[in-house]
C-alpha positions as a LaTeX table, in Angstrom:
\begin{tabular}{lrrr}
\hline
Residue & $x$ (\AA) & $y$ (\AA) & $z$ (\AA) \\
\hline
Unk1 & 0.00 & 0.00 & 0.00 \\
Unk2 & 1.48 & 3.33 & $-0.82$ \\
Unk3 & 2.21 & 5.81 & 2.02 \\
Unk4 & $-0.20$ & 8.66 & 2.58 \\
Unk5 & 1.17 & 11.81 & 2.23 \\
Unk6 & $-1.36$ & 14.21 & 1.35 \\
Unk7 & $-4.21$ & 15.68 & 3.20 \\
Unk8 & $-7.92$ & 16.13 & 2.07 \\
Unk9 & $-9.46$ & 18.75 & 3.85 \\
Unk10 & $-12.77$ & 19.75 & 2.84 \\
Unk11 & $-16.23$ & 21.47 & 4.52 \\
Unk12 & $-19.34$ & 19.92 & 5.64 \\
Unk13 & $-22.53$ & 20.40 & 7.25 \\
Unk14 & $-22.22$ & 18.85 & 10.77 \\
Unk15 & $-25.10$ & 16.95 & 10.37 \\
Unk16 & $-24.39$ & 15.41 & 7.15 \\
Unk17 & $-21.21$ & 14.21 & 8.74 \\
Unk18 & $-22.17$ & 12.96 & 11.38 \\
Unk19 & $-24.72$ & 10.79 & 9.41 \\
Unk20 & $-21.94$ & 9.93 & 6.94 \\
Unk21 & $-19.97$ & 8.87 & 9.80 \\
Unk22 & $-22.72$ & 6.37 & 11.08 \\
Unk23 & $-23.84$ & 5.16 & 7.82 \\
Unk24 & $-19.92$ & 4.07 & 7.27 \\
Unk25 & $-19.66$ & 2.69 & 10.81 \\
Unk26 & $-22.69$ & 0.43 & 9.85 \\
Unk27 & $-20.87$ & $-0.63$ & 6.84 \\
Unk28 & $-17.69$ & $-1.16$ & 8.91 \\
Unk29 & $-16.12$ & 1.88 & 7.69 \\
Unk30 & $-14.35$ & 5.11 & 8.72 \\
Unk31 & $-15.44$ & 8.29 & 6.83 \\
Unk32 & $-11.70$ & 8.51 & 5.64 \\
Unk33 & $-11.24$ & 5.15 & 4.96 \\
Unk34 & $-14.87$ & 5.53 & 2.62 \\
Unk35 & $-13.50$ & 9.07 & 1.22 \\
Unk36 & $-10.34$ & 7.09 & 0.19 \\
Unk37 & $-12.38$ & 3.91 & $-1.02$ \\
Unk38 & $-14.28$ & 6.29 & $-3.03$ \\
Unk39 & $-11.35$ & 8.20 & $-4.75$ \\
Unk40 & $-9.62$ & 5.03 & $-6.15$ \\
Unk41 & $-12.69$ & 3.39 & $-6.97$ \\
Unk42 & $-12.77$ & 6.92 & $-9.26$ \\
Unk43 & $-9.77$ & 6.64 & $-10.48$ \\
Unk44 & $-9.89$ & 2.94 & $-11.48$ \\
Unk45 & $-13.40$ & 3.22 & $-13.66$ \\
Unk46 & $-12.85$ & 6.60 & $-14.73$ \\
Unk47 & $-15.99$ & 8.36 & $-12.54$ \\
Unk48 & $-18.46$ & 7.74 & $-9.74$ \\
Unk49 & $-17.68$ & 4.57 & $-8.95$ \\
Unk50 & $-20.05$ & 2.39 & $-7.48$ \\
Unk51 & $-23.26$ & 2.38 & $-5.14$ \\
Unk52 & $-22.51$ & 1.96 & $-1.38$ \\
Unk53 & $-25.52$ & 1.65 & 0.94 \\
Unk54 & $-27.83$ & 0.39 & 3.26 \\
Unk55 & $-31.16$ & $-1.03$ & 1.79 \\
Unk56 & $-33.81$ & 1.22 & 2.33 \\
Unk57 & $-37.59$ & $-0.20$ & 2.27 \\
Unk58 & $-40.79$ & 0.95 & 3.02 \\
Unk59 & $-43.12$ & 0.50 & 5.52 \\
Unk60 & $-45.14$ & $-1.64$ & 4.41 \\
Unk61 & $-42.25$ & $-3.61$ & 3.02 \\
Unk62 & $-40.29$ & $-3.80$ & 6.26 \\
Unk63 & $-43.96$ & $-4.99$ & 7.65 \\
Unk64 & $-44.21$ & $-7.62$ & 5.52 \\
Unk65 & $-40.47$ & $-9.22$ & 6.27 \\
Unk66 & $-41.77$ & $-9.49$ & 9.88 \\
Unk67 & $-44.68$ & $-11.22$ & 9.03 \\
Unk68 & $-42.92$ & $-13.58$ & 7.40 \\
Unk69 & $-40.20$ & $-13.83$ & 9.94 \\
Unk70 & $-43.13$ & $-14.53$ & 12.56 \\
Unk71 & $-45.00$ & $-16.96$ & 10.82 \\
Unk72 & $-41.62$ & $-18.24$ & 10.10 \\
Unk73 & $-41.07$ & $-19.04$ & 14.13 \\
Unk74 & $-44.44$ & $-19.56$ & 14.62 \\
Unk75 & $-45.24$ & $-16.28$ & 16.19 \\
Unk76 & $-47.81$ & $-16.23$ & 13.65 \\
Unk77 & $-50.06$ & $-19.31$ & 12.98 \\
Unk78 & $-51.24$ & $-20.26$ & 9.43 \\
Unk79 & $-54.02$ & $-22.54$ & 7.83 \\
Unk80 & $-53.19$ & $-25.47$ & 5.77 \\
Unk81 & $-55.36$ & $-25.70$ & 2.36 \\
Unk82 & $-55.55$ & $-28.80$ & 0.20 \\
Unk83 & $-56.80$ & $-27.22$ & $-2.73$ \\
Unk84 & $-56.90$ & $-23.84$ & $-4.50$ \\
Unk85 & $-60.65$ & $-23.52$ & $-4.27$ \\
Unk86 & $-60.51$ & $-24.03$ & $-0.29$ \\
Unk87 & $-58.00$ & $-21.43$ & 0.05 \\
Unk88 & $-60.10$ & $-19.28$ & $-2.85$ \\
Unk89 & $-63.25$ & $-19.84$ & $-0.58$ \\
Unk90 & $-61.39$ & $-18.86$ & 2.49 \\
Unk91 & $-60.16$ & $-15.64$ & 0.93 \\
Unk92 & $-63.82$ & $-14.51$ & $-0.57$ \\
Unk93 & $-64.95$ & $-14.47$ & 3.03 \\
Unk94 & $-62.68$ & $-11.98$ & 4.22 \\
\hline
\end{tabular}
């Protein structure tokens, strides 16, 4: 690895990094180390490099990960149907 000899200094809003900061800590990073990861990913494709990030969803979406992660442990207890039209039936009386 080559030895660093130059500094970066550059200005922020406090807020943005400070959520920089914790969005690389949850990714295992420093902000310099990211900053760095960043600039030779640049260099090596020629531009903006690649997309580093937490996945995002939606209410509803995160929602429906629980349910299955309850029905999954049994939190959550489901009906077995042994045809289509049972479970079909079952649906039209809801």
């Amino acid at each position: 690895m080559a030895t660093k000899t130059a500094a970066l200094n550059m200005r922020i809003e406090s807020k943005k990094k400070a959520e920089a900061e914790a969005l690389y800590n949850a990714l295992g990073l420093t902000l310099p180390q990211a900053v760095n990861m960043f600039i030779s990913q640049s260099l090596i494709v020629g531009g903006i490099p690649f997309d580093v990030r937490l996945p995002g969803y939606n209410r509803e979406t995160e929602e429906a990960f629980q349910e299955a992660r309850d029905i999954a442990s049994g939190k959550i207890k489901t009906r077995s149907y042994s045809s289509t039209e049972e479970l079909f039936n079952d649906l039209d009386r809801e």
